[in-house]
C-alpha positions as CSV (number, residue, x, y, z in Angstrom):
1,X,114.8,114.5,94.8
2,X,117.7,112.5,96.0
3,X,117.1,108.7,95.2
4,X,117.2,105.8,97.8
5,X,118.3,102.7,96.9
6,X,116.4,99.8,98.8
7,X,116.0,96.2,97.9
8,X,112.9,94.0,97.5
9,X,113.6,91.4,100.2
10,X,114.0,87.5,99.8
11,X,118.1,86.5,100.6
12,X,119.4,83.2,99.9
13,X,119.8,81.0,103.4
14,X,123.9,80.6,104.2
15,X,125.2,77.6,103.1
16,X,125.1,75.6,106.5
17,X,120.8,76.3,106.4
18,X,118.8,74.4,104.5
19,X,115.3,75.6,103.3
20,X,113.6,72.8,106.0
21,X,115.9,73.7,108.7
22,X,114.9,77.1,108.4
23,X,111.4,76.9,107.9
24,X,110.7,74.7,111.1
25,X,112.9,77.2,113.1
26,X,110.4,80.0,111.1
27,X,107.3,78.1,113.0
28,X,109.0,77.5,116.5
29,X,110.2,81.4,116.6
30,X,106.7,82.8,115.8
31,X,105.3,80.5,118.3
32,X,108.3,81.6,120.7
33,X,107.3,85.4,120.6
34,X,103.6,85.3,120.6
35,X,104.7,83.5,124.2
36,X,107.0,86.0,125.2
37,X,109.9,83.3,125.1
38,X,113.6,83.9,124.3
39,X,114.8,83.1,121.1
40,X,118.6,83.4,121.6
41,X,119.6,80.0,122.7
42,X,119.8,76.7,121.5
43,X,118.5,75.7,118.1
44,X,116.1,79.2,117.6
45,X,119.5,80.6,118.4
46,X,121.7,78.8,115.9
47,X,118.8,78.7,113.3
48,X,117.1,81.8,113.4
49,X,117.9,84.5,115.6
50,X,121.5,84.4,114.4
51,X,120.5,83.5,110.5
52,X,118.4,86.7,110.3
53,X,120.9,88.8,112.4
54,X,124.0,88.2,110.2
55,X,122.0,88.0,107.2
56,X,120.6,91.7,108.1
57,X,124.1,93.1,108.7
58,X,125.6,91.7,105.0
59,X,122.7,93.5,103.7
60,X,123.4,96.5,105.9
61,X,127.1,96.5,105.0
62,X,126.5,96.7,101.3
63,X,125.4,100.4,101.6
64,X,121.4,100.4,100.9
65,X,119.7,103.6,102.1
66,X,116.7,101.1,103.2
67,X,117.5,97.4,104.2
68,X,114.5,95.1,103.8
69,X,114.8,92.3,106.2
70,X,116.1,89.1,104.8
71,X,113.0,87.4,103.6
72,X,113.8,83.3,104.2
73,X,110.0,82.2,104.7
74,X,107.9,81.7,101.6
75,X,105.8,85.5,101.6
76,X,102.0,83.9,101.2
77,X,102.3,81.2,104.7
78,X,104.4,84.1,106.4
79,X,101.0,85.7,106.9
80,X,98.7,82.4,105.7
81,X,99.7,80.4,108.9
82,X,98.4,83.3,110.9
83,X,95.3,83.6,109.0
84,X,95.2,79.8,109.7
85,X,95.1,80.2,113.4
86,X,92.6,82.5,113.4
87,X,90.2,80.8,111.0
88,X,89.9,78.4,113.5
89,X,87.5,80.9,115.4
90,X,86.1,81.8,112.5
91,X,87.3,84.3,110.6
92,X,90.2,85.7,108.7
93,X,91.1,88.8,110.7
94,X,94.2,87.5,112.5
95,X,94.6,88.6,116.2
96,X,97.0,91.5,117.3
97,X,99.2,89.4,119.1
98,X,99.6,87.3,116.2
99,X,100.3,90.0,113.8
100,X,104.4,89.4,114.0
101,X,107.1,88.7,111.4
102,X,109.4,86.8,113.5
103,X,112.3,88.7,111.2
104,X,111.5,92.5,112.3
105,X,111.2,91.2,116.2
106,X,114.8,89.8,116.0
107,X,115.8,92.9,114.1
108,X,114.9,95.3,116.6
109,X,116.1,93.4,119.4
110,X,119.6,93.4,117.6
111,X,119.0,96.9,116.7
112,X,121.8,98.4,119.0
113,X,124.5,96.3,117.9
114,X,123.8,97.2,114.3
115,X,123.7,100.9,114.9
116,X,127.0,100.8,117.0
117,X,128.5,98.8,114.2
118,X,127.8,101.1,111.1
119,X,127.6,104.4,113.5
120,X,124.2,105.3,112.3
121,X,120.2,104.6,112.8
122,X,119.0,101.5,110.7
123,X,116.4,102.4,108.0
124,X,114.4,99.6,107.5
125,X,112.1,98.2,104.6
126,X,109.3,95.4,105.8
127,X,107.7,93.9,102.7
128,X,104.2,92.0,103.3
129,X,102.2,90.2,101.1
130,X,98.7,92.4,99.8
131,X,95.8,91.3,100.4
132,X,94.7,90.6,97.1
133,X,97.4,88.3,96.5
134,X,96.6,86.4,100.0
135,X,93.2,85.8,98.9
136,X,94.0,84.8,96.0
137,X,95.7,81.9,97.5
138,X,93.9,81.3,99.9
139,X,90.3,81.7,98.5
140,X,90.3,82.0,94.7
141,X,89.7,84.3,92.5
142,X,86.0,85.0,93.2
143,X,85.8,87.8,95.1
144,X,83.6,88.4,98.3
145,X,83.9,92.1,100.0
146,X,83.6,91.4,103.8
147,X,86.2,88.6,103.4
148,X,88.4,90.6,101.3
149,X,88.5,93.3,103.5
150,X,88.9,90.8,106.1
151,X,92.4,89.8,104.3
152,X,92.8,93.6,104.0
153,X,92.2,94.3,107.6
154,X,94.8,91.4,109.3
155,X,97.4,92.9,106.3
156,X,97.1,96.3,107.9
157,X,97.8,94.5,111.3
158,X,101.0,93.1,110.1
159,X,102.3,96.6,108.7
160,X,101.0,98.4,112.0
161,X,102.9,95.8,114.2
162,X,106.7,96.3,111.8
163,X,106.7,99.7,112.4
164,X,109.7,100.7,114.7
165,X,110.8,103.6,115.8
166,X,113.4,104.1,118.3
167,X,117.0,105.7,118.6
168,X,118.9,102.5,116.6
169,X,116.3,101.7,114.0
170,X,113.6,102.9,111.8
171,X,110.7,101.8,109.8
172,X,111.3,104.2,107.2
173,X,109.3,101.8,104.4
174,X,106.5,99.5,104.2
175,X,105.7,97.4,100.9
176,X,102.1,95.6,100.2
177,X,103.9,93.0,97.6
178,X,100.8,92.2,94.5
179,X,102.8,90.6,92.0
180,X,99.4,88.7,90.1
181,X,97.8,92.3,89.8
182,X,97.9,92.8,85.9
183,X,98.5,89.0,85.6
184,X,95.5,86.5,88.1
185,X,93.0,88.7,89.5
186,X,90.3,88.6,92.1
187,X,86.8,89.4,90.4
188,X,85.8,92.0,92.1
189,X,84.9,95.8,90.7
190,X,87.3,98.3,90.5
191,X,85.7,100.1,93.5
192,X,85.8,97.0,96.0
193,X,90.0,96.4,95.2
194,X,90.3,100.4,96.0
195,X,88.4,99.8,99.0
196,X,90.6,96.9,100.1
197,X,94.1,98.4,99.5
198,X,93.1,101.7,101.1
199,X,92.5,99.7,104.5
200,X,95.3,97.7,104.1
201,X,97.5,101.0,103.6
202,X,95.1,102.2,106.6
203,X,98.7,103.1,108.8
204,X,100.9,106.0,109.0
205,X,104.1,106.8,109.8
206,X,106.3,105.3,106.9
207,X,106.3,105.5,103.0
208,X,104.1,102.8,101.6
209,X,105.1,101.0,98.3
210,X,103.0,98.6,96.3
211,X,105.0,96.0,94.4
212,X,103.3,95.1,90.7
213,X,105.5,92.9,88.3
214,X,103.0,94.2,85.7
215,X,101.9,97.8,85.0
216,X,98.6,97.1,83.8
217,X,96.4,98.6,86.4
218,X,98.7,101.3,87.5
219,X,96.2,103.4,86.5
220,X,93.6,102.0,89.0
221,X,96.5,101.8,92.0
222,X,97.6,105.5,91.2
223,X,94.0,106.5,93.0
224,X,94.4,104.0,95.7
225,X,94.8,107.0,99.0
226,X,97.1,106.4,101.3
227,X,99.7,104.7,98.7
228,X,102.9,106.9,98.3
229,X,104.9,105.1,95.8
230,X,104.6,102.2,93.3
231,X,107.6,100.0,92.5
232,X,107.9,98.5,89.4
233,X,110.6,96.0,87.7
234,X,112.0,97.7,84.9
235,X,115.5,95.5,84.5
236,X,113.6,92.3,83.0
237,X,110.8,94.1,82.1
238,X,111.2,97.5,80.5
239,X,107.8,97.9,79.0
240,X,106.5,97.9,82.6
241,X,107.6,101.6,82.5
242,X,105.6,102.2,78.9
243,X,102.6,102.6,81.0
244,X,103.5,105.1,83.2
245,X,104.5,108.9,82.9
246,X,105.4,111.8,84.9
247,X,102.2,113.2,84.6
248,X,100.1,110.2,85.9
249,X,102.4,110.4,88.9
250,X,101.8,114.7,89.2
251,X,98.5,113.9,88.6
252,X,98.1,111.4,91.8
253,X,100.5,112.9,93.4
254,X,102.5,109.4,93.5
255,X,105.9,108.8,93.5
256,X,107.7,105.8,92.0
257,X,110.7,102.6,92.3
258,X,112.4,101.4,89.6
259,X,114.5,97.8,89.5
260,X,117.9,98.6,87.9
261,X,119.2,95.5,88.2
262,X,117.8,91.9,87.0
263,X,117.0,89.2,89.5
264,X,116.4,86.6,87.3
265,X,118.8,84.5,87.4
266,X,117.5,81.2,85.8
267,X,116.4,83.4,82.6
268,X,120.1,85.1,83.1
269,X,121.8,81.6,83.5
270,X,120.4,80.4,80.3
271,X,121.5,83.5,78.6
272,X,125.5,82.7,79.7
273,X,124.5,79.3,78.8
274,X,123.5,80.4,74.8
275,X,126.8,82.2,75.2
276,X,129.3,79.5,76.0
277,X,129.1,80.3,79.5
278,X,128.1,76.4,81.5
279,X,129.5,77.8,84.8
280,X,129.3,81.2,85.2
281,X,131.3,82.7,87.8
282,X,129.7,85.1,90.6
283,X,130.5,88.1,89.0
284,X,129.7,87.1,85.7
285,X,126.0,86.5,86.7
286,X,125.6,89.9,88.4
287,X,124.9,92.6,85.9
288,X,127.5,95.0,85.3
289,X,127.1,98.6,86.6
290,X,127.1,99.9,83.4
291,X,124.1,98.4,82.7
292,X,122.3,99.2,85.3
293,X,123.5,102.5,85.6
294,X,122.0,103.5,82.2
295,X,118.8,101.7,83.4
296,X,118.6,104.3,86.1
297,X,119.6,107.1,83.7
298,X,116.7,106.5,81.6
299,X,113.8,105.9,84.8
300,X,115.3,109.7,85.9
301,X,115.2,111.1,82.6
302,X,111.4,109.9,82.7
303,X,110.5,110.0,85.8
304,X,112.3,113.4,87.1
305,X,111.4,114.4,90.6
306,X,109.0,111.5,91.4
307,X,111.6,108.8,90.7
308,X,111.9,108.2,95.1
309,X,113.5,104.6,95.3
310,X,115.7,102.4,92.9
311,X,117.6,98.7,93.3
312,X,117.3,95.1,92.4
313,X,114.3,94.2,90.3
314,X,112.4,91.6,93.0
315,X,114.0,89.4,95.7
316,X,117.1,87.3,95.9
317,X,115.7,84.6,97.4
318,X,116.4,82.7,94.2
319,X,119.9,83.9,93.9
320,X,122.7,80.6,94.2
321,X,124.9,82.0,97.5
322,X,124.8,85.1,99.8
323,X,127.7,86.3,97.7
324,X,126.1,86.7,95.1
325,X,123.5,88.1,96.0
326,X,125.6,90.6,98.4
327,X,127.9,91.1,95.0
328,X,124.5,92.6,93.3
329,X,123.5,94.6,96.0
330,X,126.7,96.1,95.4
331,X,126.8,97.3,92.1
332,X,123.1,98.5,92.1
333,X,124.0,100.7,95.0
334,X,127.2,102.2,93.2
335,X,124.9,102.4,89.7
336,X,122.2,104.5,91.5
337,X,124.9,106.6,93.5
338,X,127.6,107.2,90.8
339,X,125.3,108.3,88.2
């Protein structure tokens, strides 16, 4: 099987956009499309429309298979505001017209230029938050049935609405992110989570990836129907892939990501710093390919045929320029490619 190399999501903001800036422009552009209103002019112009566009195309430009869009907004009040609307009529199933990620409408309305530019059809990744993970900020950890299915039921929404398909761009992926599943759990039998992730993977059309940061439940997620392929982070974590072999993935007929390269650049920044290194350049924070390469070498030697999607570990939000973060996208798409 020929491997894809996507990436996870979150992008650092250009220099000239600060975190607030952003975020208030986040708000006034949802509000803008669940109107029907324009959003390329003036400051949604400036601070949105044209942010996510040219953030898009770096990502685009760096040769991914599948481009996630640029995640800027924090991933639990991406979906949280919404549920907050509609909890003021009472419950926690959002409406359809309020099912939106402000980034996938401006991507698809850009989606021409972008296929002119790189001369082919965009494949594109749209990474939510689960549903587990919502409630579990949102609620607790005390889990009721109706209202998580509730939270399962408004996710599904979400992945339902991101799901293009036209001659310049494609939904080719969609990613349920539960990064406390192994770690802060909801309290609810193993039966109720299946039950909740198969409705929020209740859609068609696209692969559908679950993001864990741990591997202690793959077991349970490998029966979850509906669920094609679970991503793990291998670069920071390699015993995340101890828990999972070939023939768990026959078995469930599941495929599986790998990260190949490391995203965590505090824990990396401290290493240079125990090395002499106070102010590392760019390139010396980005992994060499080497390294990742032989990560990916390994996962395939595993993994075989099920081993569908590679790339970065988790997002880039984190990450200290665009740069740098372009830089890494880089090298994990020439590790994957070249090995």
């Amino acid at each position: 099987m020929h491997v894809l190399v996507d990436d996870v999501g979150s992008f650092p903001l250009p220099a000239h956009v600060t975190r607030d800036l952003f975020d208030q422009a986040y708000v006034q552009a949802r509000e803008a499309i669940c109107l029907g209103k324009d959003l390329t002019e003036g400051f949604l112009l400036k601070s949105f429309y044209g942010v996510v566009i040219d953030s898009f195309r770096k990502k685009c430009a760096t040769g991914l298979d599948v481009v996630n869009y640029p995640q800027f907004y924090d991933m639990h009040k991406q979906v949280a505001d919404a549920i907050g609307k509609s909890m003021e009529s009472g419950t926690y199933v959002v409406y359809e017209k309020d099912a939106i990620i402000p980034e996938v409408h401006v991507i698809n309305e850009g989606a021409k230029r972008l296929y002119e530019e790189f001369g082919r059809r965009i494949s594109l990744r749209v990474c939510i938050a689960g549903p587990l993970e919502l409630y579990l900020r949102i609620i607790g950890t005390v889990g009721y049935k109706d209202v998580l299915l509730m939270f399962a039921e408004t996710v599904n929404r979400f992945a339902r609405k991101s799901i293009l398909d036209s001659k310049y761009i494609k939904t080719d992926v969609v990613c349920l992110d539960e990064p406390s599943l192994g770690f802060q759990e909801v309290s609810a039998s193993r039966d109720v989570i299946m039950d909740v992730l198969e409705k929020a993977f209740g859609f068609g059309g696209v692969t559908k990836q679950i993001h864990l940061h741990s591997s202690l439940k793959v077991a349970d997620v490998l029966d979850v129907e509906g669920l094609d392929v679970l991503a793990l982070e291998f670069a920071a974590s390699p015993k995340n892939l101890d828990g999972l072999s070939k023939r768990m993935l026959d078995e469930a007929d599941k495929c599986v990501r790998v990260g190949v390269a490391r995203t965590d650049v505090d824990s990396i920044r401290a290493e240079l710093y125990d090395k002499g290194i106070a102010d590392p350049t760019v390139g010396q924070l980005v992994e060499d390919e080497g390294v990742m390469r032989r990560r990916f070498a390994v996962a395939s030697e595993k993994f075989g045929d099920r081993l569908m999607f590679a790339g970065p570990d988790c997002g880039l939000g984190g990450w200290p320029s665009q740069e740098a973060a372009e830089l890494l996208l880089k090298r994990a798409v020439n590790a994957v490619k070249k090995t």
